[in-house]
SEDRENMAR-574553 format. One line per field, with one value per residue: residue number from 0; residue in one letter; x, y, z of N, C-alpha, C in turn. Coordinates in Angstrom, 3 decimals. Example, Ala and Ser with C-alpha at 12.3 -4.5 7.8 and 13.67 -1.06 7.14 Angstrom:
<recs>
i c(0, 1)
aa c(A, S)
n.px c(13.190, 12.850)
n.py c(-5.690, -2.250)
n.pz c(7.800, 7.080)
ca.px c(12.300, 13.670)
ca.py c(-4.500, -1.060)
ca.pz c(7.800, 7.140)
c.px c(13.200, 12.900)
c.py c(-3.300, 0.030)
c.pz c(7.800, 7.870)
</recs>
This chain:
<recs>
i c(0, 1, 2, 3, 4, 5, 6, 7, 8, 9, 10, 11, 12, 13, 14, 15, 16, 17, 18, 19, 20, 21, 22, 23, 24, 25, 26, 27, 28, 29, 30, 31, 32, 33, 34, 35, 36, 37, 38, 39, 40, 41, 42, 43, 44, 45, 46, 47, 48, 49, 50, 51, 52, 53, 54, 55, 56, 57, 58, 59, 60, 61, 62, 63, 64, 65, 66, 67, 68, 69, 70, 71, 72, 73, 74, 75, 76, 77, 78, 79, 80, 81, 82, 83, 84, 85, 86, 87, 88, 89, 90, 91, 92, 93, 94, 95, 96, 97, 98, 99, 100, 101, 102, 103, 104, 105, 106, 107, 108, 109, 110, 111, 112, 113, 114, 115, 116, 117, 118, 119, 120, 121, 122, 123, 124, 125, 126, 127, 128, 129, 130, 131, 132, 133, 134, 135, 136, 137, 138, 139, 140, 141, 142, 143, 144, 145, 146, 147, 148, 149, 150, 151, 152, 153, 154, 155, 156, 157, 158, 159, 160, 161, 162, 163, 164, 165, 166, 167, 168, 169, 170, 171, 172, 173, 174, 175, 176, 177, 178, 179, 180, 181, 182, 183, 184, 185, 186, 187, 188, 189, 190, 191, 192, 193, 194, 195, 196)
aa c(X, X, X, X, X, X, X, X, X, X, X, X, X, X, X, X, X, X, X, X, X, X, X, X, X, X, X, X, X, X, X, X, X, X, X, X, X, X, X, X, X, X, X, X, X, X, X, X, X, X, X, X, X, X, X, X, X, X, X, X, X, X, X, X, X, X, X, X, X, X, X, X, X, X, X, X, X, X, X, X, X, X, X, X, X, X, X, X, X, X, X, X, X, X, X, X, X, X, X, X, X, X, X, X, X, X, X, X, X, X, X, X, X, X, X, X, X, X, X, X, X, X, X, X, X, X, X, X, X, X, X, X, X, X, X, X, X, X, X, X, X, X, X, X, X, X, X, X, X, X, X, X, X, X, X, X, X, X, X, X, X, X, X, X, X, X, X, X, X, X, X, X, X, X, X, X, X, X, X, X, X, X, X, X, X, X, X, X, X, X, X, X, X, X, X, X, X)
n.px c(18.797, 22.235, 24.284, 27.523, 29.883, 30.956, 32.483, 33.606, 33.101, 31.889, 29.744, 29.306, 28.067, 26.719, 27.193, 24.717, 21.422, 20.240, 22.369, 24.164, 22.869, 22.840, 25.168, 25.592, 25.111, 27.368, 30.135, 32.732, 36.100, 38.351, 41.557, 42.637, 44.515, 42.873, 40.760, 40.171, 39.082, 36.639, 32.971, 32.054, 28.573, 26.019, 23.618, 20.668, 20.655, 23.434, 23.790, 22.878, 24.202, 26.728, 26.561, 25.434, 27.454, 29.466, 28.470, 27.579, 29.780, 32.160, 34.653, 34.662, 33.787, 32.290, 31.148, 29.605, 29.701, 28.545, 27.858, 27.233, 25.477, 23.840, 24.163, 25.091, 28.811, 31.196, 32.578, 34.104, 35.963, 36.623, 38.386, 39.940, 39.790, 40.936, 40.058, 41.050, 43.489, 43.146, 43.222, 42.905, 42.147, 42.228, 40.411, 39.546, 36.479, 36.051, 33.201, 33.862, 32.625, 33.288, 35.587, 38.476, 37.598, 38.116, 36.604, 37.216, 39.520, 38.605, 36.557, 38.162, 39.690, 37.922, 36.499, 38.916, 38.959, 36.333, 37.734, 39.816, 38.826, 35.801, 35.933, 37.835, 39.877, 43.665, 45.719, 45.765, 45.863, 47.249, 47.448, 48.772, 48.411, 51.658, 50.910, 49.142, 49.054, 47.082, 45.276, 47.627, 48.759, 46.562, 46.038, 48.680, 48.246, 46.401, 47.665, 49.053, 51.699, 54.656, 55.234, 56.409, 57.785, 56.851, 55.927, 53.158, 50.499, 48.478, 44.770, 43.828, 43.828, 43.661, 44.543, 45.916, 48.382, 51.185, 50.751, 49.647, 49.843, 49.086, 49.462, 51.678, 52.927, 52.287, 53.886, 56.263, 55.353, 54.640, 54.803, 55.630, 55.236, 55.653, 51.825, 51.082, 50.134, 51.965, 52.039, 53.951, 53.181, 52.776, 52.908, 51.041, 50.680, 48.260, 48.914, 46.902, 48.623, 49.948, 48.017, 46.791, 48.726)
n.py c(46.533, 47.024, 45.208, 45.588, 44.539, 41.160, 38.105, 34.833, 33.302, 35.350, 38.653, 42.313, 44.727, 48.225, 49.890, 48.241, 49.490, 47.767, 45.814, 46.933, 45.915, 43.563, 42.973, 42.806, 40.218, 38.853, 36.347, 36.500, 37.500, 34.142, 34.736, 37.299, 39.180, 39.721, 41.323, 43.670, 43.828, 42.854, 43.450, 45.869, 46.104, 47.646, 50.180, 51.869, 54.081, 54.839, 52.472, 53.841, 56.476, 54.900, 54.375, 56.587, 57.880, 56.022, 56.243, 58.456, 60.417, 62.376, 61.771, 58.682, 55.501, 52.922, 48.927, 46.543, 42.809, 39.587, 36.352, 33.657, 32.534, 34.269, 35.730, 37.901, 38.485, 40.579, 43.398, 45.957, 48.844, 52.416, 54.754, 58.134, 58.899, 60.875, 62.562, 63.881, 62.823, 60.503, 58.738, 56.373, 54.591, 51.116, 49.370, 46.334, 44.164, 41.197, 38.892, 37.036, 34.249, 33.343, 33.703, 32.109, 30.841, 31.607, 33.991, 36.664, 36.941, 36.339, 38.932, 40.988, 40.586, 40.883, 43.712, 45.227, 45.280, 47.003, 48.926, 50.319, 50.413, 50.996, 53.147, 54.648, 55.005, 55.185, 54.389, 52.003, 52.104, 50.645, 49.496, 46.501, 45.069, 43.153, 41.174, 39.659, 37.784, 36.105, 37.758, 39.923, 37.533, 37.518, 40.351, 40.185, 38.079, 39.261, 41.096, 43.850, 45.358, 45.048, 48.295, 49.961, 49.167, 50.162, 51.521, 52.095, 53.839, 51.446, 50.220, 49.170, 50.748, 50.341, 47.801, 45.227, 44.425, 44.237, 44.214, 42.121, 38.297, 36.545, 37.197, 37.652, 36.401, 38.022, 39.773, 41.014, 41.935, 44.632, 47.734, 50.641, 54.331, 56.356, 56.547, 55.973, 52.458, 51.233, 49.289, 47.224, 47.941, 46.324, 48.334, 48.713, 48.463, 48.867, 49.896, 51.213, 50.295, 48.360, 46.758, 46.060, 44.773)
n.pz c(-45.695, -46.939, -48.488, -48.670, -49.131, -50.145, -48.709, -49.255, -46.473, -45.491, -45.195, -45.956, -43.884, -43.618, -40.546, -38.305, -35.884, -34.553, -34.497, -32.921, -30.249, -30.599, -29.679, -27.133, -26.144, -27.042, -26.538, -24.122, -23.634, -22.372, -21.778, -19.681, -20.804, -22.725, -22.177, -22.556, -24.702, -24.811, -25.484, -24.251, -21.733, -22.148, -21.063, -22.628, -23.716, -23.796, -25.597, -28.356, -28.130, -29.158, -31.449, -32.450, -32.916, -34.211, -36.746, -37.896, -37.635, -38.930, -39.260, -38.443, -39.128, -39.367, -40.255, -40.130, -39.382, -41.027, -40.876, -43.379, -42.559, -41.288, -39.128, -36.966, -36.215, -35.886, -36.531, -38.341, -37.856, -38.881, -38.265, -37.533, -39.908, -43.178, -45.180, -47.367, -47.819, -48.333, -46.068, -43.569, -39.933, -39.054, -36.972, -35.534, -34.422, -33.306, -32.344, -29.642, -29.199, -32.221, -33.053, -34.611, -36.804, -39.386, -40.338, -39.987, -41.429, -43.483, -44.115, -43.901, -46.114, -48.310, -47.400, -47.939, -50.803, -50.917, -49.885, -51.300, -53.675, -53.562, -51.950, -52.824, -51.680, -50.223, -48.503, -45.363, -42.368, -39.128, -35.499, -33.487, -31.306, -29.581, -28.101, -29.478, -31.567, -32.793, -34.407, -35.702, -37.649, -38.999, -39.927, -41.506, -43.684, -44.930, -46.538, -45.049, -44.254, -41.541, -39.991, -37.689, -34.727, -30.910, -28.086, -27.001, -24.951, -23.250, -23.908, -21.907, -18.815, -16.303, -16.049, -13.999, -14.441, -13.141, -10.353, -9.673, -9.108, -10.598, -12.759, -13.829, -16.038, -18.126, -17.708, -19.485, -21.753, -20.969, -19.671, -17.527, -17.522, -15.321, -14.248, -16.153, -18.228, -20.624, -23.925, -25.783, -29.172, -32.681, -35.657, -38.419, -42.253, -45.024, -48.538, -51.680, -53.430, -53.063, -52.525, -54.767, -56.289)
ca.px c(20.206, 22.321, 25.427, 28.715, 31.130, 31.034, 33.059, 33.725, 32.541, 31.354, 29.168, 29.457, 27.051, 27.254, 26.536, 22.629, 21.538, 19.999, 23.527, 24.496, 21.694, 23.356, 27.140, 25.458, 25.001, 28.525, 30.725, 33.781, 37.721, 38.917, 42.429, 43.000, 45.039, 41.711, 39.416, 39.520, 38.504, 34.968, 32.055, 31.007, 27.502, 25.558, 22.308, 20.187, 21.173, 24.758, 24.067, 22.055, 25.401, 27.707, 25.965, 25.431, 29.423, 30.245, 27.497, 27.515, 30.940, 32.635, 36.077, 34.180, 32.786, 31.422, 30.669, 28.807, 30.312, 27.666, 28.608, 26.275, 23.552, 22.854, 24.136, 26.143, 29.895, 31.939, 32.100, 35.183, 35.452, 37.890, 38.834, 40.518, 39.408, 41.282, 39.383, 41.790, 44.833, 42.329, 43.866, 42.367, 43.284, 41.190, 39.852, 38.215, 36.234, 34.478, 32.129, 34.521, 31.697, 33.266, 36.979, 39.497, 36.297, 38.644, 35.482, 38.300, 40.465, 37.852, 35.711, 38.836, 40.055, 36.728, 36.655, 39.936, 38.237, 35.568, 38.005, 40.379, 38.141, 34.830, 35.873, 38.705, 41.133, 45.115, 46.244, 45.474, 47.130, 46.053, 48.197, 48.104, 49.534, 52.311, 50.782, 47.862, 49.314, 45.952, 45.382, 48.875, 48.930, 45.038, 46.697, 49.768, 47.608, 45.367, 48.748, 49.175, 53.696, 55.193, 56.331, 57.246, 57.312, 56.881, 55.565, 51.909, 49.666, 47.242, 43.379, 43.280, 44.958, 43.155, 44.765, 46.576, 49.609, 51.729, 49.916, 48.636, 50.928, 48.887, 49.486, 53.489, 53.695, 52.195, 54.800, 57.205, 54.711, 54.296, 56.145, 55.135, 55.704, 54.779, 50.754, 50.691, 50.799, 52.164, 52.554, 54.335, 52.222, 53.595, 52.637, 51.021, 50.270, 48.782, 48.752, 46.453, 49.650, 50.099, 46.711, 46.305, 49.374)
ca.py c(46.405, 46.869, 44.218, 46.403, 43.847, 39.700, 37.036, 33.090, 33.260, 36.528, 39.668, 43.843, 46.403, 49.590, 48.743, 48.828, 49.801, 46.042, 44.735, 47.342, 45.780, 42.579, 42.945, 42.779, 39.032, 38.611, 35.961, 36.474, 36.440, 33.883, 35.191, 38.450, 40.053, 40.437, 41.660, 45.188, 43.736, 42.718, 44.546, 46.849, 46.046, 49.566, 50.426, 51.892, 55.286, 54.327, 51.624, 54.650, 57.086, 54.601, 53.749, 57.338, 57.932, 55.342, 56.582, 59.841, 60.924, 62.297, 61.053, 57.451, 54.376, 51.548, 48.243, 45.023, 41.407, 38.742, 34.926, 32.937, 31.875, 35.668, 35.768, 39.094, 38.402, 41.657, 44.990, 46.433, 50.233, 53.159, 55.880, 59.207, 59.237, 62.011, 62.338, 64.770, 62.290, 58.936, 57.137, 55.863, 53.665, 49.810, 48.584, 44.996, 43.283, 39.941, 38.106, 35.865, 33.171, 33.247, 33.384, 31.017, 30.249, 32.244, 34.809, 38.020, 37.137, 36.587, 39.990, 41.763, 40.061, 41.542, 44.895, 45.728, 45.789, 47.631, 50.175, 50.488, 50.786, 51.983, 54.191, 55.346, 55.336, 55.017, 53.801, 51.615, 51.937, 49.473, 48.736, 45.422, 44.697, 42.647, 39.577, 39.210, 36.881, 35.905, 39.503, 39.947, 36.609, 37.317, 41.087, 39.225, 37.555, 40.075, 42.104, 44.531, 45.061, 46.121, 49.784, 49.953, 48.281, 50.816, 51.201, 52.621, 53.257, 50.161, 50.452, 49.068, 51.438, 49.354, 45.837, 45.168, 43.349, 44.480, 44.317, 40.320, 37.626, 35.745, 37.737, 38.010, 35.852, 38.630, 41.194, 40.687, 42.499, 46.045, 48.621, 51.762, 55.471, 57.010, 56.425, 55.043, 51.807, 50.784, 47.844, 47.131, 47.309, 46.706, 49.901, 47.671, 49.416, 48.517, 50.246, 50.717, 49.943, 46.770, 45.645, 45.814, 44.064)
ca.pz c(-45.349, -48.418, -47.896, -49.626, -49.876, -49.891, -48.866, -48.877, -45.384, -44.362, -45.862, -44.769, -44.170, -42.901, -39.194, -37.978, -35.114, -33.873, -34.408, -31.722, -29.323, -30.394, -29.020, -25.904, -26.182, -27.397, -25.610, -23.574, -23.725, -21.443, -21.185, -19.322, -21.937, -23.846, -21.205, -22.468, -26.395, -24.437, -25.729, -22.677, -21.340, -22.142, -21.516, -23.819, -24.102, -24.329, -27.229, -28.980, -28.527, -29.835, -32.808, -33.652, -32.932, -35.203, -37.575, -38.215, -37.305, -39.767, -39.245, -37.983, -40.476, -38.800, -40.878, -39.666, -40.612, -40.803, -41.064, -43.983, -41.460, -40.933, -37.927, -36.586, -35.748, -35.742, -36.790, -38.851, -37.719, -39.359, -37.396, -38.185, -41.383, -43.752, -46.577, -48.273, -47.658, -48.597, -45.322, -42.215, -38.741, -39.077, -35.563, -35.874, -32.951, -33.309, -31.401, -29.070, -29.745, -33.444, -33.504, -35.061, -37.612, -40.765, -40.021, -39.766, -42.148, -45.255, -43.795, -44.134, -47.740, -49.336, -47.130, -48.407, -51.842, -51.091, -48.929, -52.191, -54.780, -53.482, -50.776, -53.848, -50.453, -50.420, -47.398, -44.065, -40.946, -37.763, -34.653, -33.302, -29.376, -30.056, -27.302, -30.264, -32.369, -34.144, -35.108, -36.539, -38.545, -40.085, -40.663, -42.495, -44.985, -45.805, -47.179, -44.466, -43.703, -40.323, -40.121, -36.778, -33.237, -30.632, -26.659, -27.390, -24.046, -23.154, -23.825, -20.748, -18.023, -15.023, -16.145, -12.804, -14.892, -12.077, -9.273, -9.818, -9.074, -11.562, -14.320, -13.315, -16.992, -18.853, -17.306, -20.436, -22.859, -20.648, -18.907, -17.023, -17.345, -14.488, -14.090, -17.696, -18.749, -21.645, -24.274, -27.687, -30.556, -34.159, -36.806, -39.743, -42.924, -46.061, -49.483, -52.578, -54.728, -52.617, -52.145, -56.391, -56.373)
c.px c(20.980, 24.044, 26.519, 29.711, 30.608, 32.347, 32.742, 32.761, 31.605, 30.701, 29.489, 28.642, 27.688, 26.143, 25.306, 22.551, 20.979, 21.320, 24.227, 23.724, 22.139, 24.598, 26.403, 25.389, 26.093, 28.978, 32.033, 34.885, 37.652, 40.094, 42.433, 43.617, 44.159, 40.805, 39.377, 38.920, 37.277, 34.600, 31.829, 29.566, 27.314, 24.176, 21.766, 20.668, 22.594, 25.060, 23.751, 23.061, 26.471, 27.671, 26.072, 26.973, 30.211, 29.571, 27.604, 28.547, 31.732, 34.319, 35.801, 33.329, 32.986, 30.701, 30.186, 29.204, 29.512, 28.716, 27.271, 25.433, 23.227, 23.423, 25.673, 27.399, 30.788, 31.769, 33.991, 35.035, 36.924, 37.445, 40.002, 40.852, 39.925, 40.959, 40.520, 42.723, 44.411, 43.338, 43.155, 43.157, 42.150, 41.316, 38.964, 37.953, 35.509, 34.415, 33.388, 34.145, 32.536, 34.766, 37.457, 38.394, 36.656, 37.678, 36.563, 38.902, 39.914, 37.470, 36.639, 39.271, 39.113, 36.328, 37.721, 39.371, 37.335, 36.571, 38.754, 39.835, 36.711, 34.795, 37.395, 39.853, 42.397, 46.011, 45.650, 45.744, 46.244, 47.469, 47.866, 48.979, 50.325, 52.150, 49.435, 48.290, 47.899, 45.954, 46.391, 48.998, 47.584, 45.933, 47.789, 49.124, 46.886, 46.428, 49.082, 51.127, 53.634, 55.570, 57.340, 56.919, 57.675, 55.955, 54.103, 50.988, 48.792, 46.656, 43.007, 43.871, 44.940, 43.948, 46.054, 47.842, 50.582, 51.536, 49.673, 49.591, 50.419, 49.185, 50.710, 53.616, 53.459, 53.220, 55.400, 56.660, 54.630, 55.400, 55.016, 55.747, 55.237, 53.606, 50.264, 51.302, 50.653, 52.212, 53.036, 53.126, 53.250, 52.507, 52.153, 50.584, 49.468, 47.977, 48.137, 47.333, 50.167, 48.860, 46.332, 47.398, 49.341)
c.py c(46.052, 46.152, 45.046, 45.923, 42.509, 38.870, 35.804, 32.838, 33.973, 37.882, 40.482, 44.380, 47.361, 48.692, 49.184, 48.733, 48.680, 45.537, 45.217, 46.116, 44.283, 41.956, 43.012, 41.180, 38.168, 37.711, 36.990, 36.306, 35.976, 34.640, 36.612, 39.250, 40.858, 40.969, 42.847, 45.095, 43.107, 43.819, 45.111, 46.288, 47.570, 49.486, 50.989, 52.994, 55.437, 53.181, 52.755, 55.811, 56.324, 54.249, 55.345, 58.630, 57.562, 55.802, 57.717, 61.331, 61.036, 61.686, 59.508, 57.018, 53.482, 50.261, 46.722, 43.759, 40.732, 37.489, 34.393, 32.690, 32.958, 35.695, 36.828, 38.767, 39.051, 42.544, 45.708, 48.280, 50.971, 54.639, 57.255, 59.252, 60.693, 61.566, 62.809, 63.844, 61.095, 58.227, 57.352, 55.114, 52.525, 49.767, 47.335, 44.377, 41.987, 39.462, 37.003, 34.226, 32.415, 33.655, 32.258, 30.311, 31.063, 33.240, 36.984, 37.974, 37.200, 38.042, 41.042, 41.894, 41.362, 43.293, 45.727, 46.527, 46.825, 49.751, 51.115, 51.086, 51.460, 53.264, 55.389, 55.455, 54.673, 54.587, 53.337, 51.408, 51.152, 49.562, 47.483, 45.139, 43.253, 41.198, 39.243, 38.833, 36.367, 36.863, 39.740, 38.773, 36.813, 38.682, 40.648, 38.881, 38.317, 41.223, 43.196, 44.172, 45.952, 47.138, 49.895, 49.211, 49.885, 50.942, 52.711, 52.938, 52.384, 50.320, 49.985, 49.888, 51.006, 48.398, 45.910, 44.120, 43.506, 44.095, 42.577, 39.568, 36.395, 35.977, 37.999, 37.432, 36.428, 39.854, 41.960, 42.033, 44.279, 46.744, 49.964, 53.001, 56.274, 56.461, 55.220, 54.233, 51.659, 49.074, 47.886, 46.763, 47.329, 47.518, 48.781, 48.928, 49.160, 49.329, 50.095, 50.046, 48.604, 46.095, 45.215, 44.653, 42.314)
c.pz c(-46.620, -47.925, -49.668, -49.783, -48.967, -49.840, -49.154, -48.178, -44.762, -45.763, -45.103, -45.333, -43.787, -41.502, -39.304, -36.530, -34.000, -33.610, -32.859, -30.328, -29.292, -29.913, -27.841, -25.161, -26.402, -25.939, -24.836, -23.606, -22.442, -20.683, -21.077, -19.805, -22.707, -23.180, -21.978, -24.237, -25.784, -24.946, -24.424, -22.692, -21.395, -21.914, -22.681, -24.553, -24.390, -26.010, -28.221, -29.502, -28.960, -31.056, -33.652, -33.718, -33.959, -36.748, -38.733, -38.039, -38.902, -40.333, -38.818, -39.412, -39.450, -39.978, -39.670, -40.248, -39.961, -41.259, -42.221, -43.426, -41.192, -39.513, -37.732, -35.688, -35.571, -36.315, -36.896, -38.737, -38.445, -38.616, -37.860, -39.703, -42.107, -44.797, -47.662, -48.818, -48.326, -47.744, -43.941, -41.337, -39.036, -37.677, -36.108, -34.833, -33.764, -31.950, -30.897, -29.283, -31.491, -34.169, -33.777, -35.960, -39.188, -40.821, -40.516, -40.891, -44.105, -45.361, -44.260, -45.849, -48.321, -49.029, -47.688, -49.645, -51.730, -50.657, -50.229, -53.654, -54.747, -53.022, -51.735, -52.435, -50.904, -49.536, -46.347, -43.082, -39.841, -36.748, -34.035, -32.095, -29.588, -29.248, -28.767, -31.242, -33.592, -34.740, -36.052, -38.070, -39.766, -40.601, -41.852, -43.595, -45.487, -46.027, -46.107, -43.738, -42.821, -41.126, -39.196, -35.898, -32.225, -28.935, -27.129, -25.660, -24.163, -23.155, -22.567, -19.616, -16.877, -14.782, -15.089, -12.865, -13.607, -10.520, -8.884, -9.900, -10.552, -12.526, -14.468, -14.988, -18.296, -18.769, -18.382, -21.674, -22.538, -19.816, -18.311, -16.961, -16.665, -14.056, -15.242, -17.689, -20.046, -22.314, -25.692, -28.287, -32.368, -35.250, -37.836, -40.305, -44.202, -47.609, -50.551, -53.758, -54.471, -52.678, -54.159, -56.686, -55.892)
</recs>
């Protein structure tokens, strides 16, 4: 396992296919906002296609963030990868077990580097759902500026914000068009001419 960029806190691989086998062990969000950032429970043949999704896709990279004790805490993925253009979309999950532990915000620091200068890339685009305040603030520090704010559909299309009198105090954040729901996310972006900077 050849570790391609270090932090403070945290090391990256390219993911492996144990670590898959290990998001299965992953805790839990409490609040209902985050249910749909749970790892899925997969069997085997499902851990086996998402690994070689993230793997071997050519528009897909998949990295692994360990914590100093060796121990597997998230997994930084890039998505629509244009090679031609050198820009990608970031997705980052961690281990619920292992938030608010600065874990995200070092993993990212040192990924940046590697994304800038190894990967020779030029831009990073991410959205971030505008109720995810941690997300946004670790984005913030690791240089990444709004573009836009904008009504995105929800990864979750189930989440019964409507429907649930309990959840009446998440209302604020979504809206519906038709079938689809929606939620603000803010456009982050951030540049090799900023990140050198």
């Amino acid at each position: 396992m050849i570790v391609i960029a270090r932090g403070k806190l945290t090391y990256i691989t390219e993911i492996q296919r144990q670590q898959v086998n290990a998001m299965q062990f992953w805790g839990k969000h409490k609040d209902p906002l985050f249910d749909s950032y749970n790892f899925p429970v997969m069997n085997e043949a499902q851990r086996e296609y998402w690994y070689r999704n993230k793997k071997y896709t050519l528009s897909k990279k998949c990295f692994g963030v360990s914590n100093l004790q060796h121990q597997f805490v998230g997994y930084i993925a890039l998505r629509n990868i244009r090679w031609i253009r050198r820009i990608s979309e970031l997705g980052i999950v961690f281990d619920p077990n292992h938030i608010n532990k600065g874990y995200g915000t070092d993993a990212l620091k040192c990924f940046l580097k590697y994304y800038f200068e190894n990967m020779k890339m030029k831009q990073l685009n991410l959205k971030v759902a505008i109720f995810n305040k941690r997300a946004e603030k670790c984005y913030e520090n690791c240089g990444f500026q709004l573009q836009e704010i904008k009504y995105d559909e929800f990864e979750d299309q189930k989440f019964p914000v409507f429907e649930k009198d309990e959840l009446k105090e998440y209302q604020q954040f979504f809206k519906k068009e038709g079938t689809i729901l929606l939620t603000q996310y803010k456009h982050m972006c951030i540049t090799k001419e900023r990140y050198i900077k």
